[in-house]
DONU-651862 format. One record per residue (C-alpha): residue in one letter; chain; x, y, z. Coordinates in Angstrom, 3 decimals, always signed. Layout:
<nodes>
<node 'A','A',<X,Y,Z>>
...
</nodes>
This chain:
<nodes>
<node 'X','A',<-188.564,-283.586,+15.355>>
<node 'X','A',<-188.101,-281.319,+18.659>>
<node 'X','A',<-190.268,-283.365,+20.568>>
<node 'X','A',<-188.475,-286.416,+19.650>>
<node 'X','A',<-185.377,-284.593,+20.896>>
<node 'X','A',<-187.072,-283.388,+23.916>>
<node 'X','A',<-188.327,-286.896,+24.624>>
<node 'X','A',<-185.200,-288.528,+24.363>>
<node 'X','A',<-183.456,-289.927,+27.837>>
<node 'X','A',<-180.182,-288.820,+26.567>>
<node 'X','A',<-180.895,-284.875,+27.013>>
<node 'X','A',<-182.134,-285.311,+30.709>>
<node 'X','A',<-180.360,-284.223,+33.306>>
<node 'X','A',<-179.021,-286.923,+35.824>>
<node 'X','A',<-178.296,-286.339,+39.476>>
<node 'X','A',<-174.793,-287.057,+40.316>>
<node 'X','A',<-174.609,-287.778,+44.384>>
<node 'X','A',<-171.988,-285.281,+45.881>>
<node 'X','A',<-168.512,-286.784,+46.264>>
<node 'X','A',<-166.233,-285.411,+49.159>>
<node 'X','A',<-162.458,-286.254,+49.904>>
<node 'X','A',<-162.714,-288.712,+52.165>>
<node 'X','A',<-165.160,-290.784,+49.637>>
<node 'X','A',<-162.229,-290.767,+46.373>>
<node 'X','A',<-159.745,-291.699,+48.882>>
<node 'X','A',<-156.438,-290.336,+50.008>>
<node 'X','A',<-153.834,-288.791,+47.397>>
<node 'X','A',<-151.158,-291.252,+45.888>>
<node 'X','A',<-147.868,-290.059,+46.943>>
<node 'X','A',<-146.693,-289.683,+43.443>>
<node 'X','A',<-149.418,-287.390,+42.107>>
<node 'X','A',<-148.655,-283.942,+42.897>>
<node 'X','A',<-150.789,-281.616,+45.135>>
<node 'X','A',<-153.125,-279.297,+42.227>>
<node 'X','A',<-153.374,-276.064,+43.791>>
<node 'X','A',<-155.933,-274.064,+42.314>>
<node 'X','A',<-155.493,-270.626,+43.351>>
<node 'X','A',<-152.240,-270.518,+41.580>>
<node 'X','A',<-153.940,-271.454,+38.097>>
<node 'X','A',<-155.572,-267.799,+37.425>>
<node 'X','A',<-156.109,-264.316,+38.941>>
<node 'X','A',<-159.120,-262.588,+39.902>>
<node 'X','A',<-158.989,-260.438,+36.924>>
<node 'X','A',<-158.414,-263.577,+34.387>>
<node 'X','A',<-161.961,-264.741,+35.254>>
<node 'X','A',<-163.302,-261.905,+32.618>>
<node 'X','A',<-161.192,-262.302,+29.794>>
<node 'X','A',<-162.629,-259.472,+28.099>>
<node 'X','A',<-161.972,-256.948,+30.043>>
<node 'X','A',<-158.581,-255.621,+30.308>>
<node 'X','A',<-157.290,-254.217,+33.162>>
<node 'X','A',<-155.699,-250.501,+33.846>>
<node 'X','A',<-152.445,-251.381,+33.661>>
<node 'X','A',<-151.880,-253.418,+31.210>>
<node 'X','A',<-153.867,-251.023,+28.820>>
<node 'X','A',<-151.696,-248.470,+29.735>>
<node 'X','A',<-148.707,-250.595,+28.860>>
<node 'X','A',<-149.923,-251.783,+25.640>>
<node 'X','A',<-150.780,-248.237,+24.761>>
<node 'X','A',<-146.964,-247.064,+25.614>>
<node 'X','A',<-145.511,-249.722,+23.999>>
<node 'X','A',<-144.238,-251.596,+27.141>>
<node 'X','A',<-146.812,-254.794,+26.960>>
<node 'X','A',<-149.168,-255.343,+24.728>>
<node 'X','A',<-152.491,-256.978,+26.347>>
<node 'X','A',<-153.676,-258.732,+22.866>>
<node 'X','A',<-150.020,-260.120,+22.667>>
<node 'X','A',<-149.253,-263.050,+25.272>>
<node 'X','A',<-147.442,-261.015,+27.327>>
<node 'X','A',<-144.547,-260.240,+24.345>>
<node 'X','A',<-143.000,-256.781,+23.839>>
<node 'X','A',<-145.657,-254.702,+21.089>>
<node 'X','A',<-143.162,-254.448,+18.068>>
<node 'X','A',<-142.905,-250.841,+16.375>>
<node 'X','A',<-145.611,-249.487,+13.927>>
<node 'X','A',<-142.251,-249.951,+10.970>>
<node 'X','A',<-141.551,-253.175,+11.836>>
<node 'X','A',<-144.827,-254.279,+11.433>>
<node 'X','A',<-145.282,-252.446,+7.823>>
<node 'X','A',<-141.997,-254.009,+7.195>>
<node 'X','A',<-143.060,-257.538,+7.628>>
<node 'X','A',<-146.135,-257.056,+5.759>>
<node 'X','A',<-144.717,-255.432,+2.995>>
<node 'X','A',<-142.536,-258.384,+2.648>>
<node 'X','A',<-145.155,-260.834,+2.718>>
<node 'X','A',<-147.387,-259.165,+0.278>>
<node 'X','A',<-143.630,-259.162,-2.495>>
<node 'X','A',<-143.488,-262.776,-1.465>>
<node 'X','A',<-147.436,-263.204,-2.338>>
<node 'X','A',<-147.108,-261.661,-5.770>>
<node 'X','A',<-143.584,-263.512,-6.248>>
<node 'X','A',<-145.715,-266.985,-5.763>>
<node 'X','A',<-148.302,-265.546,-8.011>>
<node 'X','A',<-146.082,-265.052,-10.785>>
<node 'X','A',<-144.584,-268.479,-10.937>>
<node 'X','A',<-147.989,-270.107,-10.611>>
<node 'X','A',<-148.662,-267.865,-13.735>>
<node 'X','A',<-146.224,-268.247,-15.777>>
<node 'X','A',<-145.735,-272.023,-15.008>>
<node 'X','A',<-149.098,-272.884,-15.861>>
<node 'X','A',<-149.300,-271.945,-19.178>>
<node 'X','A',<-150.017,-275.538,-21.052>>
<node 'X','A',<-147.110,-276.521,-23.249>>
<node 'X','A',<-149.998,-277.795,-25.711>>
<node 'X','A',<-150.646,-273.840,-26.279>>
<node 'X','A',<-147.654,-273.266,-27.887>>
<node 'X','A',<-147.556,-272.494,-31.073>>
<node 'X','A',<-144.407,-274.105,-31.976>>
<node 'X','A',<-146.920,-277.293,-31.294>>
<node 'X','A',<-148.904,-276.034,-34.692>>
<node 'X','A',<-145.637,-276.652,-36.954>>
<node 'X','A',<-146.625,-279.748,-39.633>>
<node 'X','A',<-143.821,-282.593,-39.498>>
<node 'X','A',<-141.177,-282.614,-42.157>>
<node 'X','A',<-142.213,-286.088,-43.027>>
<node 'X','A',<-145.475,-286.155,-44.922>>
<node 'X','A',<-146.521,-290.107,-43.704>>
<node 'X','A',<-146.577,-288.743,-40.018>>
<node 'X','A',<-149.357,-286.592,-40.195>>
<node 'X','A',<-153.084,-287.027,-42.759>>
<node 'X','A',<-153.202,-284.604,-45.373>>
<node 'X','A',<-155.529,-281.989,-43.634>>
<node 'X','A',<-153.333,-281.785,-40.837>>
<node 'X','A',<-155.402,-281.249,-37.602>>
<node 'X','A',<-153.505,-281.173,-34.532>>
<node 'X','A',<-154.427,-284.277,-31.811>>
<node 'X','A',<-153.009,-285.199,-28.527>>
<node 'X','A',<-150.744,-287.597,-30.463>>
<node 'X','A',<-149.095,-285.223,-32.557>>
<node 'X','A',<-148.638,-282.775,-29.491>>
<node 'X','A',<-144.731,-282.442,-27.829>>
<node 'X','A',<-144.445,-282.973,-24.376>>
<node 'X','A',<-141.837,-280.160,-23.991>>
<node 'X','A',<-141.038,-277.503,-26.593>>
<node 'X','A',<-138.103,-275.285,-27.287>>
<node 'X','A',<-139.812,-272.363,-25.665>>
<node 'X','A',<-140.903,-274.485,-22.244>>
<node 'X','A',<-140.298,-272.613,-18.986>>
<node 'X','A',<-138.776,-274.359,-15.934>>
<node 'X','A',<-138.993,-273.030,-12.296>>
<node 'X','A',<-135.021,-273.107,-12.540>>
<node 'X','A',<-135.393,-270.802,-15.692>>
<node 'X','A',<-137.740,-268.142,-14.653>>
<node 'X','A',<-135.401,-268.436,-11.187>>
<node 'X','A',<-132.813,-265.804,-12.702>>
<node 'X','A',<-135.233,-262.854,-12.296>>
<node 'X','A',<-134.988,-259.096,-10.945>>
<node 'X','A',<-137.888,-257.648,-8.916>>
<node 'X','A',<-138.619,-254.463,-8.964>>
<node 'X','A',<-141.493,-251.663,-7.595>>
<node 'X','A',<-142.796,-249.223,-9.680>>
<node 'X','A',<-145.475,-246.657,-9.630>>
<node 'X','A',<-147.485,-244.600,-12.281>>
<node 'X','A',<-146.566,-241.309,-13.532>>
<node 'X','A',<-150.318,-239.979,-13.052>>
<node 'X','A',<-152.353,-236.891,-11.941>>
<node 'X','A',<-155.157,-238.901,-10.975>>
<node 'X','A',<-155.003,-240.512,-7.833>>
<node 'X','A',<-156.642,-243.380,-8.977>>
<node 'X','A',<-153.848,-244.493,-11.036>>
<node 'X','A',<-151.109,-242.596,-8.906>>
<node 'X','A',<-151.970,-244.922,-5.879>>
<node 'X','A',<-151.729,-248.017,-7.767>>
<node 'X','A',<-149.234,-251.008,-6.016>>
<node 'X','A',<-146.972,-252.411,-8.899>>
<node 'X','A',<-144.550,-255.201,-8.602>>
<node 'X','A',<-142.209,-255.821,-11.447>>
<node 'X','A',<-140.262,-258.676,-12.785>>
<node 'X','A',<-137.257,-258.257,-15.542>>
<node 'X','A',<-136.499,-262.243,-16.834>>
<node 'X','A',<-132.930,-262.128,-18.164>>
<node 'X','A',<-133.620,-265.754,-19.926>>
<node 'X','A',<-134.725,-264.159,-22.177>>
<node 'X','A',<-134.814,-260.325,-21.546>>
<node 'X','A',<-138.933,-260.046,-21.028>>
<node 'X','A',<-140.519,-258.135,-18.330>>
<node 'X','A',<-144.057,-258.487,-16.745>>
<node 'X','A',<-145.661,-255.960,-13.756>>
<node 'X','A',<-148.291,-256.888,-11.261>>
<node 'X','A',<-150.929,-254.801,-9.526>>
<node 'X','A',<-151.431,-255.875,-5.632>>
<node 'X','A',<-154.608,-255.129,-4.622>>
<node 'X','A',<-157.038,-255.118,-1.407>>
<node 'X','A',<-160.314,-256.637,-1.807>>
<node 'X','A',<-162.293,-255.623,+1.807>>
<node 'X','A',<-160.396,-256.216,+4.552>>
<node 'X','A',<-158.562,-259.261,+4.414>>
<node 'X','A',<-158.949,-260.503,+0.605>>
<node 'X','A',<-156.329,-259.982,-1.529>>
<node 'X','A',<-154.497,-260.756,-5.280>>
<node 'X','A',<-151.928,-259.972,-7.136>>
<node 'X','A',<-153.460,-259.255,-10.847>>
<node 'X','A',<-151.275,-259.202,-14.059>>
<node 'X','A',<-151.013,-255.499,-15.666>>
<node 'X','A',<-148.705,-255.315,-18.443>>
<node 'X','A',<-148.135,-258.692,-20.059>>
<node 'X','A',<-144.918,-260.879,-20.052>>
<node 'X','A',<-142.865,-259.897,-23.203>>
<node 'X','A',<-140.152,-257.865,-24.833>>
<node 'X','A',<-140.509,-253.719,-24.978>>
<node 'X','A',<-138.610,-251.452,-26.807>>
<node 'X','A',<-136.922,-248.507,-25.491>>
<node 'X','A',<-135.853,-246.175,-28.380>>
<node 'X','A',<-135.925,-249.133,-30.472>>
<node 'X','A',<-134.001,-251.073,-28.214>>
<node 'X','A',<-135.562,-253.983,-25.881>>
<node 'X','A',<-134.962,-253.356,-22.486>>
<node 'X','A',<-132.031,-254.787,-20.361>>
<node 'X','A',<-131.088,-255.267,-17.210>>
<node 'X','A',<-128.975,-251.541,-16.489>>
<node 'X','A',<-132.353,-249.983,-17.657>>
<node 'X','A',<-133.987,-251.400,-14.524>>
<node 'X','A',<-133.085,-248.605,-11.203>>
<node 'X','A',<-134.717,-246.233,-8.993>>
<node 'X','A',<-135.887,-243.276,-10.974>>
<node 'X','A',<-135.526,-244.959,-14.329>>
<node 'X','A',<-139.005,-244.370,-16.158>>
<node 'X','A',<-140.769,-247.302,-18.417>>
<node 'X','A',<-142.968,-246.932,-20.940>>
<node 'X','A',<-145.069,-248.715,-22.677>>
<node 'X','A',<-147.972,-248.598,-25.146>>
<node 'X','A',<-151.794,-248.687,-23.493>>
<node 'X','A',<-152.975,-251.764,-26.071>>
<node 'X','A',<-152.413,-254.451,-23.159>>
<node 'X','A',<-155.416,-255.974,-22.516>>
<node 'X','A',<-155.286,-256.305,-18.877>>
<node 'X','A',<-154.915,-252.469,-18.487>>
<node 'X','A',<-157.845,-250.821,-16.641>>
<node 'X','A',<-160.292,-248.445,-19.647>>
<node 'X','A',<-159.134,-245.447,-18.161>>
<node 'X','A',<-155.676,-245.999,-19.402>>
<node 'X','A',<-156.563,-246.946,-22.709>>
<node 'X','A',<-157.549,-243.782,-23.631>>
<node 'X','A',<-153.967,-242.195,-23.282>>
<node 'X','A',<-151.483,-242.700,-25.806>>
<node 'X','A',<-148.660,-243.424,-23.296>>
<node 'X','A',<-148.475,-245.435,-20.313>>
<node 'X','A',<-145.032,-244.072,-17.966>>
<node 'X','A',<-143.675,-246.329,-15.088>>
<node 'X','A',<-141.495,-244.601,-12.669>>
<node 'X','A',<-139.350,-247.278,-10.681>>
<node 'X','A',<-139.164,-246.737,-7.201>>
<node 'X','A',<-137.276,-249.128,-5.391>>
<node 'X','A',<-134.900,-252.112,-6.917>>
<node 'X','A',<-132.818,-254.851,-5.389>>
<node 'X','A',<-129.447,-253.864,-5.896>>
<node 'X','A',<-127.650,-256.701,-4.552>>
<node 'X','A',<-129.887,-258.675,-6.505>>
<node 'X','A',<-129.427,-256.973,-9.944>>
<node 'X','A',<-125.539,-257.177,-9.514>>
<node 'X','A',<-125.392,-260.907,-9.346>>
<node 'X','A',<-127.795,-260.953,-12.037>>
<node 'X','A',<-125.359,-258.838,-14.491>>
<node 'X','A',<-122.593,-261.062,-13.049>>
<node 'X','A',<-124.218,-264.448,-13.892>>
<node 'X','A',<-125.915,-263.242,-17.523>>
<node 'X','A',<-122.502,-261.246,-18.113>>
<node 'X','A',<-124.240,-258.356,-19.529>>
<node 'X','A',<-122.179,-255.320,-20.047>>
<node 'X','A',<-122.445,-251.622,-18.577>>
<node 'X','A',<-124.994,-249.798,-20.592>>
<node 'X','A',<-123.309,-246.761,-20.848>>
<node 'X','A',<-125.504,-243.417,-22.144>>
<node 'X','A',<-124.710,-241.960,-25.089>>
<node 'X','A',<-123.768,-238.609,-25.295>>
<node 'X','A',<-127.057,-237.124,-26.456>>
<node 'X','A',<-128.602,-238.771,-23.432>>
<node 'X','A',<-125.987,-237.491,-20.665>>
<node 'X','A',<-125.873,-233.821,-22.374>>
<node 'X','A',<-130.057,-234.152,-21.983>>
<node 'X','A',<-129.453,-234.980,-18.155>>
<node 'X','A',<-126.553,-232.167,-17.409>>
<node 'X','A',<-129.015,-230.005,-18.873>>
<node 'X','A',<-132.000,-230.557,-16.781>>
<node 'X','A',<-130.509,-230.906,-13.947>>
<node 'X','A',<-128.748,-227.250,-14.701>>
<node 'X','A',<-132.240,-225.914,-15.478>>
<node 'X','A',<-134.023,-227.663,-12.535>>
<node 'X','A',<-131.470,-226.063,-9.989>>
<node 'X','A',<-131.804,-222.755,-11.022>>
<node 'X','A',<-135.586,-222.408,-11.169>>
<node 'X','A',<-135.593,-224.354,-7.564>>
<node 'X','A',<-133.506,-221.930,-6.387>>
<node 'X','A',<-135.521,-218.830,-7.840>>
<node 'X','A',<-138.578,-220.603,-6.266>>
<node 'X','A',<-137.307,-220.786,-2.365>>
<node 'X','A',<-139.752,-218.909,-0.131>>
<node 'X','A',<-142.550,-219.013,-2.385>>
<node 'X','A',<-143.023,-222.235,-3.768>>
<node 'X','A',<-145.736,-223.789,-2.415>>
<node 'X','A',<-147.965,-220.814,-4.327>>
<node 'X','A',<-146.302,-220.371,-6.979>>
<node 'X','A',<-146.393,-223.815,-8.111>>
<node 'X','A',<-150.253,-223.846,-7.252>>
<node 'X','A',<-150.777,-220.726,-9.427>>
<node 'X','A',<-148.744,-221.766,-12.102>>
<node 'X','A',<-150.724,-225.201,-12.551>>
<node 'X','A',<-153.928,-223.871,-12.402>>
<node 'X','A',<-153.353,-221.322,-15.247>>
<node 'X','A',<-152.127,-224.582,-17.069>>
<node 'X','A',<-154.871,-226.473,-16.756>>
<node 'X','A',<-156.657,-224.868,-19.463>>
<node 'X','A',<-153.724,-225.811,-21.773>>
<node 'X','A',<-155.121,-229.576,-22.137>>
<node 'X','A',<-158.283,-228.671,-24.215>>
<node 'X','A',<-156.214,-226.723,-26.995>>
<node 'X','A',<-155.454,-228.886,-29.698>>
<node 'X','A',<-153.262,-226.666,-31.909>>
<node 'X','A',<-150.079,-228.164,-30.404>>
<node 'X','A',<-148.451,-224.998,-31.623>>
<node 'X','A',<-150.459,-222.542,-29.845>>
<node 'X','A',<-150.248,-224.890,-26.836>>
<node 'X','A',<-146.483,-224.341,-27.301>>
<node 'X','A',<-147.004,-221.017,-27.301>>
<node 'X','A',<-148.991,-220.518,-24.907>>
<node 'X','A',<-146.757,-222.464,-22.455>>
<node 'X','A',<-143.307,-220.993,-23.516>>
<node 'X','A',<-145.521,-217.527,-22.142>>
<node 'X','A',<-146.447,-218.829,-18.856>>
<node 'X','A',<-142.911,-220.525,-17.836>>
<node 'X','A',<-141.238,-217.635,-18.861>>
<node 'X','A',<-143.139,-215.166,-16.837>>
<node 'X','A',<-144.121,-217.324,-13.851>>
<node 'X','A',<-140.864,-219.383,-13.530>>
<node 'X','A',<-138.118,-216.311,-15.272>>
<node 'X','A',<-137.701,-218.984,-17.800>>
<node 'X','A',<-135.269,-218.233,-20.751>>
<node 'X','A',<-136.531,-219.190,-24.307>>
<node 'X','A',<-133.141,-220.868,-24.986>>
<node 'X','A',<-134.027,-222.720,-21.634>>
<node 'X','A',<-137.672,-223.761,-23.366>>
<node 'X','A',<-136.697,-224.802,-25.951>>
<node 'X','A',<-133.999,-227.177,-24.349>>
<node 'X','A',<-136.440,-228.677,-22.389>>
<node 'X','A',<-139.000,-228.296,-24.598>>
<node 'X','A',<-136.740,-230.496,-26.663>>
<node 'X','A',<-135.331,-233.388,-24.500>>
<node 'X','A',<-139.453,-234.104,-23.145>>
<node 'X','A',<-140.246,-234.539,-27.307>>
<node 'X','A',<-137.490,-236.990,-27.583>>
<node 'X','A',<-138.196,-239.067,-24.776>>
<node 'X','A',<-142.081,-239.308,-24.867>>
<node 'X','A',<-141.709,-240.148,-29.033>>
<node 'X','A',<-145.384,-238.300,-29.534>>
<node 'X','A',<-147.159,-235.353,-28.445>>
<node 'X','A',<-145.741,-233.010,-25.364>>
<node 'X','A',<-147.927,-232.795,-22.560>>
<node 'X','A',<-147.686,-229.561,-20.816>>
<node 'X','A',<-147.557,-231.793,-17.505>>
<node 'X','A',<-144.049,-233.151,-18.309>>
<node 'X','A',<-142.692,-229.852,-19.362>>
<node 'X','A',<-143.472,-228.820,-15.437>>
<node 'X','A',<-141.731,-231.679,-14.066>>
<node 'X','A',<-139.048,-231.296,-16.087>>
<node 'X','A',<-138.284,-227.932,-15.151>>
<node 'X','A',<-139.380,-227.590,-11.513>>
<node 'X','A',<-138.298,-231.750,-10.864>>
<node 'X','A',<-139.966,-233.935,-8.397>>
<node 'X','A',<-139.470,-235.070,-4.996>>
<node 'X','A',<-137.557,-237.801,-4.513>>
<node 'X','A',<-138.776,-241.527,-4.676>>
<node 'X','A',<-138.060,-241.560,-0.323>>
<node 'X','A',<-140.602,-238.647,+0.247>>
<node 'X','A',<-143.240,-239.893,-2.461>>
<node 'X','A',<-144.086,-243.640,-0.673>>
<node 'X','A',<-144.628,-241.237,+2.423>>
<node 'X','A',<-146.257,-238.751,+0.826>>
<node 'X','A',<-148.190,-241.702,-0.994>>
<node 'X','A',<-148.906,-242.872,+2.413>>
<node 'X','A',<-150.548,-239.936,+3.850>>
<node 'X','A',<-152.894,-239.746,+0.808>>
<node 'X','A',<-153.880,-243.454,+1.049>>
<node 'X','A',<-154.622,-242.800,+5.049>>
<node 'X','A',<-157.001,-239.705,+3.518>>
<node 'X','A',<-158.487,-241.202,+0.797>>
<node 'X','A',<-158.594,-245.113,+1.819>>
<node 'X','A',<-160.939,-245.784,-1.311>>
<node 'X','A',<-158.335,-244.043,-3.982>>
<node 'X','A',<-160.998,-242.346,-5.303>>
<node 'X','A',<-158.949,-239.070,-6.671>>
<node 'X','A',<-160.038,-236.426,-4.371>>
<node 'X','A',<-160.333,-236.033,-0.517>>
<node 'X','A',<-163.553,-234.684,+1.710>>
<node 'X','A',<-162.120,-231.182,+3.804>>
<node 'X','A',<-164.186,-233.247,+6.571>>
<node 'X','A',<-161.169,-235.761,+6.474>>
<node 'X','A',<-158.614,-233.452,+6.024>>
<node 'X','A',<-159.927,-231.636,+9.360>>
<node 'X','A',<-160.177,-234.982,+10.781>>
<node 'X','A',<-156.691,-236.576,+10.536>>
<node 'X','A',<-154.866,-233.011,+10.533>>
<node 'X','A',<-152.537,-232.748,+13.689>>
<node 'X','A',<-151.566,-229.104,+13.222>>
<node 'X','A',<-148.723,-226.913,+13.033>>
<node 'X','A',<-147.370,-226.442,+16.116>>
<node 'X','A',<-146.585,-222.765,+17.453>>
<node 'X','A',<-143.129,-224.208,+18.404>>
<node 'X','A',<-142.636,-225.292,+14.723>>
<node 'X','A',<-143.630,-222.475,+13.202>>
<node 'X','A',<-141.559,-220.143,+15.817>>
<node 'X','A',<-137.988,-221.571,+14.384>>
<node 'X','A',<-139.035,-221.500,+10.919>>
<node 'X','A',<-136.787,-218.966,+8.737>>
<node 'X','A',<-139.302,-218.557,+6.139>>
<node 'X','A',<-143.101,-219.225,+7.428>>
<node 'X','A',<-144.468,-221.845,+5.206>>
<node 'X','A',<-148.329,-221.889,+4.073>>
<node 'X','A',<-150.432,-224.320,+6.484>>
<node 'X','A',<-151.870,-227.105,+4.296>>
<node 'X','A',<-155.438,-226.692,+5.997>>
<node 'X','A',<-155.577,-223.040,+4.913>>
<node 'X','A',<-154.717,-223.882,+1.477>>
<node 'X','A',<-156.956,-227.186,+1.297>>
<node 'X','A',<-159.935,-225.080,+2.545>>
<node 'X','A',<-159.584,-222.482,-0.275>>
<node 'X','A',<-158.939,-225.003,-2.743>>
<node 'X','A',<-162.226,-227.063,-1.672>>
<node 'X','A',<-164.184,-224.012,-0.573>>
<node 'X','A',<-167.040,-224.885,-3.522>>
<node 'X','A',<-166.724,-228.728,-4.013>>
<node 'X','A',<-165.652,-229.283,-0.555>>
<node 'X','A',<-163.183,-232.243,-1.844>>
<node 'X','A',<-159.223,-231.649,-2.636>>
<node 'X','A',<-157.991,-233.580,-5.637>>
<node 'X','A',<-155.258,-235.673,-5.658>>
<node 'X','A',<-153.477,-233.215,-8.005>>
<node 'X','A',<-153.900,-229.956,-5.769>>
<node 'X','A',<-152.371,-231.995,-3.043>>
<node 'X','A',<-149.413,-232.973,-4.756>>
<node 'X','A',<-148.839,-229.601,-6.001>>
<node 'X','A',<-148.690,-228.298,-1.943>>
<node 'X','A',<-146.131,-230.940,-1.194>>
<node 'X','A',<-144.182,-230.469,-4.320>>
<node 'X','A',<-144.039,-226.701,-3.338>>
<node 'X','A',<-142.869,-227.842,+0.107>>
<node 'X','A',<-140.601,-230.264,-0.811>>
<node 'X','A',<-138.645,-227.399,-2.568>>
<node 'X','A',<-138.386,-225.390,+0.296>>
<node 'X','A',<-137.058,-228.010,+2.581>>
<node 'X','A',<-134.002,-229.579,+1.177>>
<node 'X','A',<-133.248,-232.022,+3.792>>
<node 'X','A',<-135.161,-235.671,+3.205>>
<node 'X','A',<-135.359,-236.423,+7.122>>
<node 'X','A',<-136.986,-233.197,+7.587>>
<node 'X','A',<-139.242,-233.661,+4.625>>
<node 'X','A',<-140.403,-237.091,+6.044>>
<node 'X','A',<-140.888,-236.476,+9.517>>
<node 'X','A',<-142.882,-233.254,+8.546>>
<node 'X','A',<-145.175,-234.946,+6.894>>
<node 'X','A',<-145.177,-237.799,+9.511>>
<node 'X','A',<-145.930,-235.624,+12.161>>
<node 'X','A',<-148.877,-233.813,+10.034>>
<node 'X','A',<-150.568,-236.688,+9.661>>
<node 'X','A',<-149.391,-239.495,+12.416>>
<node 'X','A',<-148.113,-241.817,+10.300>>
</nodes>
């Protein structure tokens, strides 16, 4: 077959005789002169290479070589825009979902006629006895009046801590449904369902619209079937929501004319409480946070093996009270308001957070950020080689106008992985939930955690 190809007159080269000016004749007056020079530069000849200055402008900011010449937009802007495609993506997703479940599954299509002539006596559903609509039929327009809504996973593991989830509250017909956005490689991507469209209780109640706002937690039981195994095996699954439309939501109560949900009193004497608890211990806490907190956990962590829930109670009522200057009147309180909300068996875990609290929603996406950057495969724990790596360090200026010095994060992440050599997620959240304590202010927070890690 090559030699054919060889062979053939077609892939010879022919000799063109050399043309000059005066043998194509002088230029029409109409067609322009083509200058050449004026077409490239010297340096456009090798496209790959880019030259010094423009380098240096793309690396300022100024130009961007890879960008026709248009200004380089900011690092936020361009997280923005992506974050808004990949809602968008999972927005589609859900339609195409929920749209595209056959109206010939529904079971209202398994209901025998009232007339006994229109069906044969063993009844066996065909395509002629099927509706082409039913009672419970989505439309685009119906599934239209919806409230989205970002959550993440009240978790210890990093695993499940680092999980994207997109939420979507129906008010047709009060049902809610999350998504999980994933990465597959580089540039593949889905949005996966992870809790099932339907109607959950709250306290016996379904939910509603009001229950849906930053900070509010969801939970739901771990029978779903498109839950991962490892969540299975916990009794409780806990969605904290992190960021809501607002503007959004209030049209929504508008249009569905859904009344405030106003707290009862048991709940708002349960909040006043906390919060009165939470402010005291934080305040006890200033200056030596970050170890306390990292002491304190540690001597909890053999609390999850006991399974005398009594002694467990115990136990922790001892350690609070010693560790934190915890009053038993204050235990029990909290002790108390954590049993009512989580309806089965206290963890010692959310007895912590309810006394010490949690950084806000603001400084967890960045501090979710900086542990994504470290551990890009969400595996739960961090290698001290990437830690070292990424670290930009505490600068002497920094450190010079602090009025209490603060423990540096690579000292403690070195102690804490001097055998294993790896840093869980949990031990890192415990440092930054130590520091957030100590620094009040949420721009300060941010930025120091920005400038740690370049992000």
């Amino acid at each position: 077959m090559r030699a054919n190809v060889k062979s053939s007159p077609l892939h010879k080269t022919v000799q063109q005789p050399k043309t000059t000016m005066a043998d194509r004749g002088p230029r029409p007056a109409e067609v322009p002169v083509l200058k050449l020079e004026t077409l490239h530069g010297a340096e456009e000849e090798h496209p790959a290479i880019i030259p010094k200055d423009a380098a240096i402008k793309s690396v300022t900011g100024e130009l961007s070589g890879m960008s026709w010449g248009s200004p380089a937009s900011t690092q936020s802007k361009q997280e923005g825009l992506t974050e808004e495609r990949k809602l968008q993506a999972v927005i589609e997703q859900v339609m195409v979902d929920q749209l595209s479940r056959a109206v010939i599954s529904d079971p209202e299509q398994n209901a025998v006629s009232a007339s006994p002539t229109s069906v044969p006596p063993r009844y066996r559903r065909t395509l002629h006895h099927t509706k082409v609509k039913t009672r419970m039929s989505l439309t685009e327009n119906t599934l239209s009046n919806k409230l989205c809504f970002q959550a993440r996973i009240l978790s210890r593991c990093g695993r499940e801590a680092c999980r994207k989830l997109i939420g979507f509250f129906f008010t047709c017909d009060q049902t809610l449904t999350v998504y999980e956005y994933r990465n597959f490689g580089k540039n593949r991507w889905n949005a996966l369902p992870f809790i099932a469209r339907g109607v959950y209780l709250n306290r016996g109640r379904p939910y509603c619209l009001q229950d849906i706002s930053q900070g509010a937690e969801l939970k739901f039981c771990t029978d779903d079937p498109h839950l991962p195994q490892s969540l299975r095996h916990q009794p409780c699954l806990t969605l904290r929501v992190t960021d809501v439309d607002d503007t959004a939501k209030g049209a929504l109560l508008t249009q569905s004319g859904e009344g405030l949900h106003c707290l009862s009193e048991e709940e708002i004497n349960d909040r006043n409480t906390l919060k009165a608890i939470q402010g005291a211990v934080r305040d006890r806490l200033r200056g030596h946070a970050i170890q306390t907190l990292i002491n304190l956990v540690r001597d909890l962590q053999n609390l999850d093996i006991k399974t005398d829930s009594v002694q467990q109670k115990v136990l922790l009522r001892q350690f609070l009270m010693e560790q934190l200057c915890l009053t038993q009147q204050d235990f029990e309180a909290v002790w108390r308001i954590v049993g009512r909300r989580a309806e089965r068996r206290v963890h010692p875990a959310d007895v912590m957070r309810a006394v010490t609290g949690e950084m806000s929603e603001n400084r967890k996406a960045v501090f979710l950020k900086v542990y994504v950057k470290l551990d890009p495969n969400k595996t739960g724990s961090i290698f001290l080689s990437d830690i070292e790596k990424f670290y930009r360090g505490k600068q002497e200026s920094d450190a010079a106008h602090e009025a209490v010095p603060k423990p540096d994060i690579l000292a403690f992440v070195r102690e804490a992985g001097k055998v294993t050599k790896t840093v869980s997620y949990a031990e890192f959240e415990d440092y930054y939930e130590g520091l957030s304590i100590e620094i009040s202010d949420d721009e300060e927070y941010i930025n120091n955690l920005r400038a740690t890690w370049s992000i």
